[in-house]
C-alpha positions in Angstrom: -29.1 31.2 62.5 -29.6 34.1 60.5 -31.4 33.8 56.7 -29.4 35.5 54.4 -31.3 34.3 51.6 -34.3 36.4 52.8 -32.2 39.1 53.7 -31.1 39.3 50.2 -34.4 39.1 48.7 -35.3 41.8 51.4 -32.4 44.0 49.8 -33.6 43.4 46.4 -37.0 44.9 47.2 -35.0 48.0 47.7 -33.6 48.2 44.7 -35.0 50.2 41.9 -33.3 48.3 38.8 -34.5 45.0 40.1 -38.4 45.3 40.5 -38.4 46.5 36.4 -39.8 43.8 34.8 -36.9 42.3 32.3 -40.0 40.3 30.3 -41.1 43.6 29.2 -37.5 44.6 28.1 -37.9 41.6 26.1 -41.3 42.2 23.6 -38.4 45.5 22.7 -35.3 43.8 22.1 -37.4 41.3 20.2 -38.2 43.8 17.6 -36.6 43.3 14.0 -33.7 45.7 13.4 -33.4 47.7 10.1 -30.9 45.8 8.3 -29.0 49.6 7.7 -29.2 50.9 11.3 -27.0 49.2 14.2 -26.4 50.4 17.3 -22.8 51.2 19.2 -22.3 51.7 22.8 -19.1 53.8 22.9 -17.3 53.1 26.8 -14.4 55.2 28.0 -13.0 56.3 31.2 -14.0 59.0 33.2 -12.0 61.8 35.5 -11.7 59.4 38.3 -9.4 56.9 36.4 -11.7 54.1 37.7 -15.3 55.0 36.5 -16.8 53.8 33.0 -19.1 55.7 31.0 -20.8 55.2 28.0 -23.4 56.7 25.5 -25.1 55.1 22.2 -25.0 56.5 18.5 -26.6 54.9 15.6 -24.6 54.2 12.6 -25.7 53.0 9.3 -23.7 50.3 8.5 -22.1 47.2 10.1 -18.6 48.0 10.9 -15.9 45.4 10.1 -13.2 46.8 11.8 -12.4 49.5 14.6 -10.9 52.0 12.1 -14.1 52.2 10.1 -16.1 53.3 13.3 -16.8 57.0 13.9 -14.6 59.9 16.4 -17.6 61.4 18.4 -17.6 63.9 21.4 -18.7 64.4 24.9 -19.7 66.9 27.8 -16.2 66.3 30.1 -17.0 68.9 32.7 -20.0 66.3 33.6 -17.1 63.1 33.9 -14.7 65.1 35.7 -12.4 66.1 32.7 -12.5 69.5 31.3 -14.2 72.6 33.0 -17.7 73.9 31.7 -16.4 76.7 29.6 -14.3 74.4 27.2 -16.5 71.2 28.1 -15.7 69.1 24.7 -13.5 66.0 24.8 -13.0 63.8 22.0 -13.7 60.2 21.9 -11.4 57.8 19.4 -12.1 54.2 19.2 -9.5 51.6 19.6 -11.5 48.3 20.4 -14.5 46.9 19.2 -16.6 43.9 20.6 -20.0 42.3 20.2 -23.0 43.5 22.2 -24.3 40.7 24.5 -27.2 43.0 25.8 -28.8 44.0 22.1 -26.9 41.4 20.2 -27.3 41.2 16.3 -24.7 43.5 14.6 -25.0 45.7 17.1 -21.1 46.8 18.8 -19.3 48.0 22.1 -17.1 49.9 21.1 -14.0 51.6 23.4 -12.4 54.7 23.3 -9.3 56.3 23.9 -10.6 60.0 25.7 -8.5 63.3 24.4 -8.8 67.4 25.1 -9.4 70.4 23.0 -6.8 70.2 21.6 -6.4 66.5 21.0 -3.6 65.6 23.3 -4.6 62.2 25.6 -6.4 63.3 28.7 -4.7 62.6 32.5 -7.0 59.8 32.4 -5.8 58.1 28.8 -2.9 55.3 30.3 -3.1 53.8 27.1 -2.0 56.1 24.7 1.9 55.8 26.9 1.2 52.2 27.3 0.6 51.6 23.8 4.1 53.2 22.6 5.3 50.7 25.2 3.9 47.7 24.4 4.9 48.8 20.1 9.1 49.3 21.7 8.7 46.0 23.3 7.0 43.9 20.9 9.6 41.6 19.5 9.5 40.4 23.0 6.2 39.1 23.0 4.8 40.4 26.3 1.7 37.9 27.5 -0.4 39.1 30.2 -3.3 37.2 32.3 -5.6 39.5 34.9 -7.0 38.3 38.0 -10.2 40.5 38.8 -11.4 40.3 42.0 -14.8 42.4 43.0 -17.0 42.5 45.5 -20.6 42.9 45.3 -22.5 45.0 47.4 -26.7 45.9 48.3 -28.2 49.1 47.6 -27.0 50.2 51.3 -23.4 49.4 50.3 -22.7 46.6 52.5 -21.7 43.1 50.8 -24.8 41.3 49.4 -26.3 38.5 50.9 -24.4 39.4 55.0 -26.6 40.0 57.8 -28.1 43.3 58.1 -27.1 43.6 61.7 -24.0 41.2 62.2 -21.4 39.6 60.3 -21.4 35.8 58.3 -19.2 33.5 60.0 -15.5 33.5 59.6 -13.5 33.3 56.4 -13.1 29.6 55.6 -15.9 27.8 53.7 -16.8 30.2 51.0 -13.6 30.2 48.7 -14.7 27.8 45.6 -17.7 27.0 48.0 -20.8 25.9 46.8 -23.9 26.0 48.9 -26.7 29.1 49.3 -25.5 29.7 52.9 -21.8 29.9 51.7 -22.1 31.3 47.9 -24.3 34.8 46.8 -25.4 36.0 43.5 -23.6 33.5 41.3 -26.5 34.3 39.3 -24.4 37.4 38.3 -21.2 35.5 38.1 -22.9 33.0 35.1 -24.0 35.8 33.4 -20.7 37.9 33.0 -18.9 35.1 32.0 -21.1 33.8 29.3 -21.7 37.7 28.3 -17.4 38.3 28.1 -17.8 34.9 25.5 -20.5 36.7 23.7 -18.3 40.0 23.4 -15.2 38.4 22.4 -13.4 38.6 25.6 -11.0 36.3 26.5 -11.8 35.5 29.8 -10.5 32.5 31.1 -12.2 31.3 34.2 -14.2 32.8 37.8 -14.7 31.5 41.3 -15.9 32.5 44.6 -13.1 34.1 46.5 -11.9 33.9 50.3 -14.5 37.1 51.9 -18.3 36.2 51.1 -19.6 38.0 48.4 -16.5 38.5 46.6 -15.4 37.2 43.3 -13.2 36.7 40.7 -12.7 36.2 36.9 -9.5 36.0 35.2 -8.8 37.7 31.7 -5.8 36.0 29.3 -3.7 35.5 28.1 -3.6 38.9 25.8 -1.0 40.1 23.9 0.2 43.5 25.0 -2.2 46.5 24.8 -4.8 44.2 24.9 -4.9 42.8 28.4 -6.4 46.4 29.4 -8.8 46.8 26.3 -10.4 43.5 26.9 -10.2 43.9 31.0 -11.9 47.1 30.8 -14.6 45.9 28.8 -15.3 42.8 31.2 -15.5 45.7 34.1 -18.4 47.4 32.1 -19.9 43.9 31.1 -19.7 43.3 35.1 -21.2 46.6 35.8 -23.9 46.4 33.8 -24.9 42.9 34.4 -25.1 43.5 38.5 -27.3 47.0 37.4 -29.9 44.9 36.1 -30.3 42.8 39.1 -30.1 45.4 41.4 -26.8 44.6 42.9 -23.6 47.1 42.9 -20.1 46.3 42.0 -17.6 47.5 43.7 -13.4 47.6 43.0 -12.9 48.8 46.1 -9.0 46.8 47.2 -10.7 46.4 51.2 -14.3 47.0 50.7 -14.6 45.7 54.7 -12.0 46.7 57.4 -10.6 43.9 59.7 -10.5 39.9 59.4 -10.9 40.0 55.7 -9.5 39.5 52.4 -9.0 42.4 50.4 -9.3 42.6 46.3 -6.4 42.4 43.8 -6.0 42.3 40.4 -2.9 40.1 40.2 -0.8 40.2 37.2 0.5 37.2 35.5 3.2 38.3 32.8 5.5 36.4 30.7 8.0 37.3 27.9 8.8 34.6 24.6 11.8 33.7 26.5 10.2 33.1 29.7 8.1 30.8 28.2 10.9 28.7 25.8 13.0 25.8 27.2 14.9 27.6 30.6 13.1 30.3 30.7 13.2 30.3 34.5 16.5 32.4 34.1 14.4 35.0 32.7 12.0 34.8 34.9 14.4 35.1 37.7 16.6 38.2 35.7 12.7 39.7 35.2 12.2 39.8 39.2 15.7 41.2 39.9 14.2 44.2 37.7 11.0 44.5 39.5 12.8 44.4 42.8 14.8 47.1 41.9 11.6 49.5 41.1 9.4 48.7 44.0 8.1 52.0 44.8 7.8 52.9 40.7 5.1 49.7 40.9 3.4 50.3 44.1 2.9 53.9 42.5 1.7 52.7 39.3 -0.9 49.7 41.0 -3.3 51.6 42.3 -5.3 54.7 40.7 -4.1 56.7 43.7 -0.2 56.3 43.9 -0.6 53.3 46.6 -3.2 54.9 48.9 -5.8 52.2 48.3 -3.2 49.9 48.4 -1.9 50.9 51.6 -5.3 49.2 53.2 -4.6 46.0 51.7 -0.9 45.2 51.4 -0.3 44.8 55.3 1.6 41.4 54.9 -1.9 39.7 56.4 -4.3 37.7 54.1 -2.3 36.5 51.9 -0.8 39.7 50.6 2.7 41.1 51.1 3.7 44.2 52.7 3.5 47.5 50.9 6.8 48.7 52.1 8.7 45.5 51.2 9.8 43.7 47.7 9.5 39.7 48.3 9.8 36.4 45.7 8.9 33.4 46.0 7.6 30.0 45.0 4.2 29.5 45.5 4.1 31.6 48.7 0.8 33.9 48.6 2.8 36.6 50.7 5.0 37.6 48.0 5.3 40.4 45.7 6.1 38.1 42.9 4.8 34.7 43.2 6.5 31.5 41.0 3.5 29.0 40.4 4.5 25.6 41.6 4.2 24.6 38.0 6.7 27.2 36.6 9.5 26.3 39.1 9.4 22.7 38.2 8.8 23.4 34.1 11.8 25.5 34.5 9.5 28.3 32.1 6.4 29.6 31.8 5.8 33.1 34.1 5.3 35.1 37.3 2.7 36.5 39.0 2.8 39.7 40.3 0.4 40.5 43.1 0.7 43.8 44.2 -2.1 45.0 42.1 -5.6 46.7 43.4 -8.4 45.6 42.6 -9.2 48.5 41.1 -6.0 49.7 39.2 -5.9 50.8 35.6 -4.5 48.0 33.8 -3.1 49.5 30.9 -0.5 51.4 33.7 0.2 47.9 35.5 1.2 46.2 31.9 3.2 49.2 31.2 5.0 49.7 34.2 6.1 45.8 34.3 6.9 46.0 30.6 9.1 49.2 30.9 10.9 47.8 33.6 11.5 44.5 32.3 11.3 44.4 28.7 13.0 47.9 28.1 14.8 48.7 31.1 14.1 51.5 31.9 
């Protein structure tokens, strides 16, 4: 039988980030803070549409709210976003959470990323998804995020396998609990208490189907917040796994053949859908998406359906990329009814044709344009 545990410690070894000695850290972060000096991490996204970056200013107060907080700049030809000769892009914040990793007043704060000449760059989803979400709000649009990652070792392959073979077939490590069935929940615990800290509504984790993935679930949020608060929880995620060494990845089939791939399923629900018969509008909401398959598929993934392409295939547990499908409780649909839903007669549907590493601010804009305003 092969010892992953040692293999894992093994990897660890390898790992820059994890033989720095976090005590040390400590006698820092310990110091006392001037009472007129705080610190804010300002995130955005960076040229690829699926990278986070992020760079610290001091200010000298304690903000209350967002619009008190500070535009700033940055070098775009280094994020893939403006050429060298014109490199400036502009940074405006639009969401502001507490620090788990320096606490005190200290803020992450993140930003919407514009050009020159301060129109949204072809990376800024929310600045369209925002007007969206303002057309559609008398409608209430709730949304819920299913975030599935997978970590990996410094040699990319999934933490904790075998160096030199493969764990044992998919099975016993979905909810599992046991060192030869679970890795790294270490890093699981700590996102989720950090995403408390912050403010983030996360709602719940669990080992997933392939060993050595995850999942944690962000909702319900209230329009334009579902992708503020789910791409906080990515960098919280990222961060976390850096200081023990470990990499994350939101790659949608991170290992070719008998295994799961990631999503990011989407569970989405109007006031109506949730009131007293709301089932008909869940049922009218599907007849919409069906009608604007290939508008979705195009939207789901940060490149037009490529990545998708290696995980919708109709085989575990997903549906095919080529067809629309509904139904209750069936896993191999598009849109999936929850059990719960059908027989409540309300509630929502989940859409699961997702990556794992989409953009969620064009996943809740493409199902509310549809839906809520028709188009």
């Amino acid at each position: 039988m092969v010892d992953n545990s040692r293999n894992a410690a093994m990897v660890l070894e390898e790992s820059p980030n994890a033989q720095l000695s976090k005590t040390i850290l400590s006698k820092y972060l310990d110091l006392p803070q001037p009472d007129d000096r705080i610190q804010a991490m300002y995130i955005w996204i960076d040229g690829s549409g699926e990278g986070l970056r992020s760079k610290t200013r001091t200010l000298t107060f304690v903000p209350k709210s967002v619009d008190e907080l500070p535009e700033w700049n940055y070098d775009g030809s280094s994020t893939g976003q403006s050429t060298g000769m014109n490199s400036d892009c502009y940074l405006k914040p639009v969401a502001m959470y507490k620090d788990p990793f320096r606490r005190g007043n200290n803020k992450l704060v993140l930003c919407d990323t514009y050009n020159f000449q301060y129109k949204p760059l072809e990376t800024n989803h929310r600045n369209s998804c925002l007007q969206a979400m303002t057309a559609a709000s008398d409608q209430v649009p709730w949304f819920g995020i299913e975030q599935e990652y997978t970590l990996l070792d410094m040699e990319g392959r999934p933490f904790g396998w075998p160096k030199n073979g493969f764990p044992g077939p998919q099975g016993p490590y979905y909810c599992g609990v046991g060192a030869n069935k679970v890795y790294a929940r270490d890093i699981v615990e700590a996102h989720y208490r950090a995403c408390l800290y912050a403010g983030i509504n996360i709602a719940g984790s669990n080992a997933e189907v392939m060993p050595s993935q995850w999942e944690y679930q962000v909702g319900p949020c209230e329009g334009i917040s579902i992708g503020d608060q789910l791409w906080v929880s990515r960098y919280l995620l990222h961060r976390i796994a850096e200081e023990f060494g470990v990499v994350v990845t939101l790659d949608p089939k991170p290992m070719p053949g008998d295994w799961n791939g990631a999503g990011a399923h989407c569970n989405f629900s109007t006031k109506s859908m949730r009131e007293d018969n709301g089932i008909i509008a869940i049922e009218q909401a599907i007849d919409k998406l069906s009608k604007q398959h290939l508008r979705h598929i195009k939207a789901y993934d940060p490149r037009g359906g490529k990545d998708n392409e290696r995980r919708l295939t109709g085989a575990h547990e997903t549906s095919s990329i080529h067809d629309f499908s509904a139904g209750v409780a069936n896993r191999g649909s598009s849109i999936r009814i929850p059990r719960q839903v059908a027989e409540d007669k309300k509630g929502y549907l989940e859409d699961r044709r997702p990556s794992s590493n989409c953009d969620p601010y064009s996943v809740s804009e493409a199902i509310v344009r549809t839906v809520c305003l028709n188009e």
